[in-house]
C-alpha positions in Angstrom: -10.9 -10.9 -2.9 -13.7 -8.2 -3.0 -11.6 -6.1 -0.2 -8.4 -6.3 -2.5 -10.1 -5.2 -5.6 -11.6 -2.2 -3.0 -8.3 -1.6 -1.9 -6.8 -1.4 -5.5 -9.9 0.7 -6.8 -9.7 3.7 -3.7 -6.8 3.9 -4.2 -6.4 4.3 -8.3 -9.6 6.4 -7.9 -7.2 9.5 -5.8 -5.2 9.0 -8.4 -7.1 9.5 -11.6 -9.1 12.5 -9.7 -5.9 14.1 -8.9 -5.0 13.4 -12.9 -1.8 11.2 -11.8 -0.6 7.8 -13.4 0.0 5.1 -11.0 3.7 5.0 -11.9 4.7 1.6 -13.2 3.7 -1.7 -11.7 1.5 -2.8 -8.9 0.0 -6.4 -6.8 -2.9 -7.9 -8.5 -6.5 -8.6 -6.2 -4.6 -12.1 -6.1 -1.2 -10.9 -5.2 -2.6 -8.9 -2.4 -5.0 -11.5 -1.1 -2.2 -13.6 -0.8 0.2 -11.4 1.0 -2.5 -10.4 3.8 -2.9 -14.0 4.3 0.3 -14.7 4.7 1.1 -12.1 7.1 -1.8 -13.1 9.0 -0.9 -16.6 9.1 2.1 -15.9 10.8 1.3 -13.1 12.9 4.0 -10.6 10.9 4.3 -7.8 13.3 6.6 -5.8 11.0 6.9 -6.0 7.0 9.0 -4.8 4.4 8.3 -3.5 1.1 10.6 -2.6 -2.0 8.3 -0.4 -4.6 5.9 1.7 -3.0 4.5 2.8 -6.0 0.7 3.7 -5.3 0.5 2.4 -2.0 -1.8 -0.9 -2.6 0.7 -3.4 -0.9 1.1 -1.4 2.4 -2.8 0.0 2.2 -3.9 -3.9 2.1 -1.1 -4.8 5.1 -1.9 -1.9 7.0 -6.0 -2.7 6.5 -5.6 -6.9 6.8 -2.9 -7.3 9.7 -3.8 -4.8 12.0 -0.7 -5.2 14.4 1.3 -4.6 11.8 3.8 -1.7 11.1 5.1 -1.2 7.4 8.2 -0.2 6.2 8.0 1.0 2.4 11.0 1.9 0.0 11.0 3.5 -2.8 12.8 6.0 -5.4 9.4 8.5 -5.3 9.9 9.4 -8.8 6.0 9.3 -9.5 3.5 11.8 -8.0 1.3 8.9 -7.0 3.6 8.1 -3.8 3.4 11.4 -2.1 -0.4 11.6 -2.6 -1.4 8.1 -1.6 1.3 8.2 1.4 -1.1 10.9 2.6 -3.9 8.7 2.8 -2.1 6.3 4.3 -0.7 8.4 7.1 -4.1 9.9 7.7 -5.6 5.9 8.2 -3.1 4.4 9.7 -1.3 7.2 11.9 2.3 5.8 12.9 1.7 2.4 11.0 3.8 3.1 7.9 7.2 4.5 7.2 8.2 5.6 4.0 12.0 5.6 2.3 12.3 7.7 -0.4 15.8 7.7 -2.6 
């Protein structure tokens, strides 16, 4: 749980420095702790995701199943995609893929 609440906190921190919102909605510690289990419990190789939002989701995946690829969609309406998808890239080179629209 202490790694989700990291996970959530790095990346909210970017966010507030940079004087950007989160956007609407986002996985709980729990939420994520579950997820990452899940995947790991049956060795997901490739995972979906509808909402990008701030990244926490795919940042947990990415961190927690590392075999994994990601595939995120969302509308990008909120700042906080494009500046968290950075970090992403930059920690997970050619691990996630983003769908904007």
């Amino acid at each position: 749980m202490r790694h989700m609440k990291q996970v959530e906190r790095r990346l909210y921190w970017r966010l507030l420095f940079r004087q950007l919102g989160a956007g609407e909605g986002s996985s709980s510690a729990e939420e994520l702790l579950y997820l990452t289990r899940l995947a790991r419990r049956i060795n997901a190789r490739s995972i979906a995701e509808i909402g990008f939002n701030a990244g926490c989701s795919s940042y947990a995946m990415l961190r927690h199943v590392p075999d994994a690829t990601v595939v995120s969609f969302d509308l990008g309406e909120h700042a906080s995609v494009a500046v968290n998808k950075k970090l992403i890239d930059k920690k997970f080179p050619g691990r996630h893929t983003l769908i904007t629209g």
